[in-house]
N, C-alpha and C positions, 0 to 999 in steps of 0.2 A: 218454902211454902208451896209453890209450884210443881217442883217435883215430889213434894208428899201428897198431891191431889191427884196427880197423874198416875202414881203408883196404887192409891184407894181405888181411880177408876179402872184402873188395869186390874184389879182383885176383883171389881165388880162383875165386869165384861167376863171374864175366864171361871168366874162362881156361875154367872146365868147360864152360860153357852153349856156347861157342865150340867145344868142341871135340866137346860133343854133337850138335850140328849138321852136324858136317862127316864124325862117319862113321856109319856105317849098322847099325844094333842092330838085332835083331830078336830077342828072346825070348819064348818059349810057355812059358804057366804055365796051372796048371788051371783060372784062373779069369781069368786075362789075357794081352796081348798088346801088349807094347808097339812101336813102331815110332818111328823117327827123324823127324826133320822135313825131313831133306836131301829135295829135291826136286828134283834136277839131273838125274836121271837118268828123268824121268818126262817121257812123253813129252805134247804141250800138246793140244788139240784143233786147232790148226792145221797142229799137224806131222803128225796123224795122220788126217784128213779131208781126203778128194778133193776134197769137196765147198767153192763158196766162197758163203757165205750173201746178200752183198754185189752178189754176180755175180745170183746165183735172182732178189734184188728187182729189180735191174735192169733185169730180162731183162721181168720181170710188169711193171714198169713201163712199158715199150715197147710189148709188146702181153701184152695176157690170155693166160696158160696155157702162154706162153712158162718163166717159172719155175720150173713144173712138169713141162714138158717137160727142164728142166736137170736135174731133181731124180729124173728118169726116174720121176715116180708119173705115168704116163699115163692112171690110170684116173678120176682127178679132173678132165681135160678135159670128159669129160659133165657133170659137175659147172658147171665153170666158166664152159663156153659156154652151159649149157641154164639156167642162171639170168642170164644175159646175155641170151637171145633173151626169155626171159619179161619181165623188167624191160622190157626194146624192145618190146615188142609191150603191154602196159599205156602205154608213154608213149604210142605211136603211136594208141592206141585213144583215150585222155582225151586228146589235142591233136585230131584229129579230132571229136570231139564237140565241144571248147570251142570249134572253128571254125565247126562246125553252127551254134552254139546262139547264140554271136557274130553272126553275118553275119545271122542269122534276127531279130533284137535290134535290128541295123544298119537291117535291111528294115522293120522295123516302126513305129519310130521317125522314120524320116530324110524318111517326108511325101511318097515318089516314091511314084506308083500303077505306075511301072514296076518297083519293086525287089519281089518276093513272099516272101513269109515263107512257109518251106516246111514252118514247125510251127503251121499254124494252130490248131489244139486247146492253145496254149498262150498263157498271155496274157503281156502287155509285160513284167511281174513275173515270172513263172514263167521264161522264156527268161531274164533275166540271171540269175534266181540259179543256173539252170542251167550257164551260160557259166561263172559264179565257181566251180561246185564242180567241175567238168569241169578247170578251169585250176588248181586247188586240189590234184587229184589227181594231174595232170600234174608240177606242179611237184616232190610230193613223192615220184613214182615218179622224178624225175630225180637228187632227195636220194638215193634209194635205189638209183642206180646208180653214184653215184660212192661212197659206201660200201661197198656191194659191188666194185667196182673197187680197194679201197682193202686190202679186207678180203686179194684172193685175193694184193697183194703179199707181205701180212704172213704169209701163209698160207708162199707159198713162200719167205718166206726163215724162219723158223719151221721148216720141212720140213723145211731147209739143213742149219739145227744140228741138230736130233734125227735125222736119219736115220741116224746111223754110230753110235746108242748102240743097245746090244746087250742085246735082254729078252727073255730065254728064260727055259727050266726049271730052270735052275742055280742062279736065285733063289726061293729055298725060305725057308720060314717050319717051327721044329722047336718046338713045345710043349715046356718042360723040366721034370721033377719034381725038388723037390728032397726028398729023405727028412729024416725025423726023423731026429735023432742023441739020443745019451743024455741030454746037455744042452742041449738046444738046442727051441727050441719048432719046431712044423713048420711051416714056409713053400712055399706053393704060386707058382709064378710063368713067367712063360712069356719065350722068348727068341727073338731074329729072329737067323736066320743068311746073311749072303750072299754067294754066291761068285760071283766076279767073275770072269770068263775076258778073256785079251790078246788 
């Protein structure tokens, strides 16, 4: 007897939750809002974005700023390229020196009276540690351009997805008072309201 009621109310529960799902409620009460879970009718961020985020990395992958060129924010190409030429121009500078200071090292060492060290004011010791820390900077401005290389894909496909969400003024924040009542003690408390536009 017992478990033939338990199994009716188990058909019950899984018949309503079923059919609460499949239509669409919406009731306003003074203090709530309840809303269905159907979701069919909602439209995805794929269906509703021109943009394809997929496509943006791709594009940054190929070449720099390309991405953002898809994403039409043109105004982070300053951005992109002008931290591209600085990173280049730090490697080109510390590879240049560690060449200097290299060959200078070479010259001083290697016992030809034809080869001249062109930093004489520097001795045998001083010119390699020079060489090492020259080639030390080098290497990690080149760390720091494929990170930054790395950085502007993620940048533009990042872009990809958030570009088509919409934040405007509609998104309001309302302070609520709530009064004393006769019985009731007084609670102060505050409420975030936000409207969403299609």
């Amino acid at each position: 007897m017992k478990s033939s009621i338990l199994v009716v109310l188990g058909g019950l529960i899984i018949s309503t939750s079923a059919l609460a799902q499949t239509e669409t409620i919406i009731r306003n009460h003074s203090d709530s809002t309840v809303i269905s879970t159907d979701l069919s009718g909602i439209e995805t961020f794929q269906s509703k974005s021109k943009l394809d985020p997929e496509k943006a990395a791709l594009y940054a992958a190929v070449f720099p700023g390309l991405g953002q060129m898809y994403n039409k924010q043109y105004w982070k190409l300053p951005i992109v390229y002008g931290g591209a030429i600085v990173i280049g121009h730090f490697i080109k500078y510390n590879n240049d020196f560690y060449n200097a200071f290299r060959n200078a090292y070479i010259a001083e060492t290697d016992g030809d009276d034809l080869t001249i060290n062109p930093f004489p004011q520097f001795s045998e010791q001083a010119l390699q540690v020079n060489a090492e820390k020259f080639k030390r900077n080098r290497d990690f401005m080149m760390i720091m351009g494929v990170v930054y290389y790395i950085v502007q894909i993620v940048d533009a496909h990042v872009s990809a997805h958030l570009i088509e969400f919409d934040i405007n003024d509609d998104l309001a924040m309302h302070p609520t008072y709530y009064p004393r009542e006769k019985y009731f003690a007084q609670n102060v408390g505050m409420s975030l309201v936000f409207k969403l536009n299609k």
